[in-house]
VEXVEXKE-305928 format. One line per 4 residues: number of its first residue (from 1); their letters; for each residue x, y, z of C-alpha. Coordinates in nm, 4 decimals. Layout:
<recs>
NUM> A> X/Y/Z  ...
</recs>
This chain:
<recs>
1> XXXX> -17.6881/-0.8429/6.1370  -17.7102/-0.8789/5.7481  -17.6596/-1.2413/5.5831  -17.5548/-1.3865/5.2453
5> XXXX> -17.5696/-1.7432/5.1948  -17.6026/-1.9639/4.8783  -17.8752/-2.2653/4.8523  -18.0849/-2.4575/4.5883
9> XXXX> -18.4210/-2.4111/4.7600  -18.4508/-2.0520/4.8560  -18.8286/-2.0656/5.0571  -18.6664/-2.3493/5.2736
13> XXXX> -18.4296/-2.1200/5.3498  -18.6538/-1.8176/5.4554  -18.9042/-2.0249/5.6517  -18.6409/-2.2142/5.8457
17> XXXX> -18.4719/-1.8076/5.9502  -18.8263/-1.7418/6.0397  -18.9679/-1.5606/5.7166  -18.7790/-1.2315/5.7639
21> XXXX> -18.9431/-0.9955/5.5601  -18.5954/-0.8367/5.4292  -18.5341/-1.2037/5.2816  -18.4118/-1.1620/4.9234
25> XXXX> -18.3058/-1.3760/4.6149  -18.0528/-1.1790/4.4930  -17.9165/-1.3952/4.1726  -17.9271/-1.7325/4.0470
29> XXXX> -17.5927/-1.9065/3.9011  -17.5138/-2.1282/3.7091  -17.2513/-2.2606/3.8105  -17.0568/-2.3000/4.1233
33> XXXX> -16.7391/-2.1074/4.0964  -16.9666/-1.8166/4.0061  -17.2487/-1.8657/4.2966  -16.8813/-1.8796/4.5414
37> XXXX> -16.7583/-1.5268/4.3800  -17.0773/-1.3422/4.4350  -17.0577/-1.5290/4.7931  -16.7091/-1.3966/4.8956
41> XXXX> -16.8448/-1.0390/4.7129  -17.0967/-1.0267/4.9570  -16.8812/-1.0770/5.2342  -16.6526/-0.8269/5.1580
45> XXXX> -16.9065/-0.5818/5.1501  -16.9556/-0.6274/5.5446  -17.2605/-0.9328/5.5045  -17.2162/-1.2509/5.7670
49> XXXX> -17.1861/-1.5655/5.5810  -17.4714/-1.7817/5.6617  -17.3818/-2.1144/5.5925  -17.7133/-2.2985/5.7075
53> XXXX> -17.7913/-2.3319/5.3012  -17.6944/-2.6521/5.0460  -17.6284/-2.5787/4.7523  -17.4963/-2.3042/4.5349
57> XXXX> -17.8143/-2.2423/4.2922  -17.9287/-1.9139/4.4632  -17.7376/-1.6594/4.6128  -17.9964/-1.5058/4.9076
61> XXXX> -17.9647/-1.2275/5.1428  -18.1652/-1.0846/5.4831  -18.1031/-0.9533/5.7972  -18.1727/-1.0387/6.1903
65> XXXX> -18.2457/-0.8030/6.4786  -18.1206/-0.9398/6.7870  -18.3599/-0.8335/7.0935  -18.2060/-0.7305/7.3823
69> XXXX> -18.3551/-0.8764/7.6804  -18.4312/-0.5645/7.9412  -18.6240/-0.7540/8.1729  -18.3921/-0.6503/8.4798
73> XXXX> -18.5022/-0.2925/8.3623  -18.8003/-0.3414/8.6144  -18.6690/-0.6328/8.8203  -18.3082/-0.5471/8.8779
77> XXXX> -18.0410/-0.8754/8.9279  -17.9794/-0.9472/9.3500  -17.6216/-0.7771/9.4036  -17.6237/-0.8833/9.7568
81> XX> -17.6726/-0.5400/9.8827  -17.9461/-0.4150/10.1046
</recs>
């Protein structure tokens, strides 16, 4: 999933998602009606609003893999069956 969020302290922000390596300032505002136009920009072009951030200084961007657990791949769920 790709994220766009808005903050004033951008490396907070990347450590606390876990340093992703996509993580990107993408523009700095200065002021908030502009920071919340480039926001609802972003969204419209298919990014998830991450609203984790304070501010509106820095407009930011990354992305998250989800892993998909396939454990039961080699130790399938009891069904009941025998």
């Amino acid at each position: 999933m790709r994220y766009a969020g808005l903050t004033d302290e951008p490396a907070r922000r990347k450590q606390e998602h876990g340093n992703p390596s996509d993580f990107r300032v993408m523009q700095q505002f200065t002021s908030e009606p502009s920071a919340r136009q480039w926001e609802r920009r972003m969204l419209a072009q298919g990014y998830e609003e991450d609203t984790s951030g304070k501010g509106w200084k820095y407009g930011y961007t990354f992305s998250i893999r989800h892993k998909i657990s396939r454990s039961w791949a080699f130790d399938p769920p009891d069904t009941g069956r025998k």
